[in-house]
N, C-alpha and C positions, 0 to 999 in steps of 0.2 A: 695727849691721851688723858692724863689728867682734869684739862678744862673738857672735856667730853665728859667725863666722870662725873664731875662738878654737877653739870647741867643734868644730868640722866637722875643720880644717886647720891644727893650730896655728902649724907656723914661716911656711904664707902667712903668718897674723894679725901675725906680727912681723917678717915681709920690710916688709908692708903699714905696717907702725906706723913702724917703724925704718929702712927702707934700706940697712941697713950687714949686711953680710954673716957679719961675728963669734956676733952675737945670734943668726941666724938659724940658721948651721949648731950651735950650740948647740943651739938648741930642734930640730934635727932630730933631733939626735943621745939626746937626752930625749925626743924623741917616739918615737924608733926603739929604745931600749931599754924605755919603758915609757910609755905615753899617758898617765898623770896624773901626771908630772914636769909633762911640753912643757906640758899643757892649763894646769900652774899658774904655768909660768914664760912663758909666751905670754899668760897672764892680765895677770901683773904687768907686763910692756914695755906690753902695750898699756893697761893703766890709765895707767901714766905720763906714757903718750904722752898722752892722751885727757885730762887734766891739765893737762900742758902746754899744749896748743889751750889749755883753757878760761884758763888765767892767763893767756897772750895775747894774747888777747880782751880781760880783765878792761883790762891794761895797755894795751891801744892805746885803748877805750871813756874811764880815767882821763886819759888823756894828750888826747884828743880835745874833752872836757869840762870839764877842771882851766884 
């Protein structure tokens, strides 16, 4: 849902991922000079992000089980 995000509305994609409003007005600012900056840097927060969840995850499952 995210990588649709991405593509549609990039700095939603990384308000959505991030919450902090640095990253954001960044990617607007990269979307608003030119759409495939924002699309590659709204890419990359919300891969990070998407990352993160998943080692998260990984570490509450080990920790639950160990």
């Amino acid at each position: 849902m995210l990588a649709l995000l991405t593509l549609a509305c990039p700095p939603l994609a990384v308000w959505s991922a991030e919450k902090r409003s640095r990253p954001t007005v960044v990617n607007l600012l990269l979307t608003l000079f030119l759409y495939v900056p924002g699309v590659i840097h709204a890419w990359r927060i919300v891969d990070r992000h998407l990352i993160a969840q998943r080692y998260d995850r990984l570490w509450r499952y080990l920790e639950q089980h160990a």
